[in-house]
N, C-alpha and C positions, 0 to 999 in steps of 0.2 A: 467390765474387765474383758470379757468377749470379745474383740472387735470379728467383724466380718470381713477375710480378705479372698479377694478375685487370685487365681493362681498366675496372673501377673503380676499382685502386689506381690506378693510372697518371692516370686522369681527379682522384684526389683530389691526387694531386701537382701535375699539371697548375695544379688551384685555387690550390693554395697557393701555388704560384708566381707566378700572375697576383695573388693577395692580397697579397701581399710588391711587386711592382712596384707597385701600386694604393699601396699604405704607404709607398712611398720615394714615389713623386709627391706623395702629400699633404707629406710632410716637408718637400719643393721647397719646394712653395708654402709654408708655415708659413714656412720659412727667409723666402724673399723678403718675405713680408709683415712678418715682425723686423725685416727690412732697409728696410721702409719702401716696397716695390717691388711693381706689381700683376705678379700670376703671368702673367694674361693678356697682358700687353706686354712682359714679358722674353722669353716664347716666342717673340711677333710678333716681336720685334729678335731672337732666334734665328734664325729662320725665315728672314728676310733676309739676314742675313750669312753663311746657309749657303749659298756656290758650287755650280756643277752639278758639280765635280769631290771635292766634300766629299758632297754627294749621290749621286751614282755610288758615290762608295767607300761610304758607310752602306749602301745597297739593296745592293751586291755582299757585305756581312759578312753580311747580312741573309740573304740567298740561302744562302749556303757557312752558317750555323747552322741556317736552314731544313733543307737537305738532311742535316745532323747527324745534326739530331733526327728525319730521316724513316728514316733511313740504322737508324739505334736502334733503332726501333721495329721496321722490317722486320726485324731481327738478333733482336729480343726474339721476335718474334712464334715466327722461326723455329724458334730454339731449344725456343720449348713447343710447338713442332708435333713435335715430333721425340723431347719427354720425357713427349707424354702416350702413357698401354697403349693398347696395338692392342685393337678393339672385342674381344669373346668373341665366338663363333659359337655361344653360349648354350648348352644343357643338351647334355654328352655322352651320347651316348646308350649304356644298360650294355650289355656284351656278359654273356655266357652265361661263366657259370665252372665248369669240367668237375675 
């Protein structure tokens, strides 16, 4: 279940995932513009009818995923702190065989 990842896997995951929300907002807009609708003003009418009580609750998911994903990370981290060898104290030195 573990896997072990280098903090470039994690950064390429990171990407992809920002790639893929980047791909579903272009798809928005495509949608609204089949629909005859500028993207830019659906958002503004968004925007407005979002209440401060709809606002509050967004930034608090927003927050509690935040910390999720920090909560991960420190857990990932810790775990390879703990599965990598202990340094060597380099070349034994030979004793004398009688």
């Amino acid at each position: 279940m573990s896997q072990k990842k280098t903090p470039e896997q994690i950064h390429a995951d990171a990407e992809r995932a920002l790639d893929n929300a980047r791909r579903a907002l272009a798809q928005a807009d495509e949608f609204y513009r089949d629909q005859g609708l500028d993207p830019e003003k659906v958002r503004a009418v968004s925007a407005q009818r979002l209440g401060a009580k709809e606002r509050e609750e967004a930034e608090s998911l927003f927050r509690q995923d935040l910390e999720a994903v920090e909560n991960e990370v420190a857990q990932e981290l810790a775990r390879q702190s703990f599965a990598a060898p202990a340094a060597s104290g380099g070349i034994k030195k030979m004793r004398p065989m009688v």
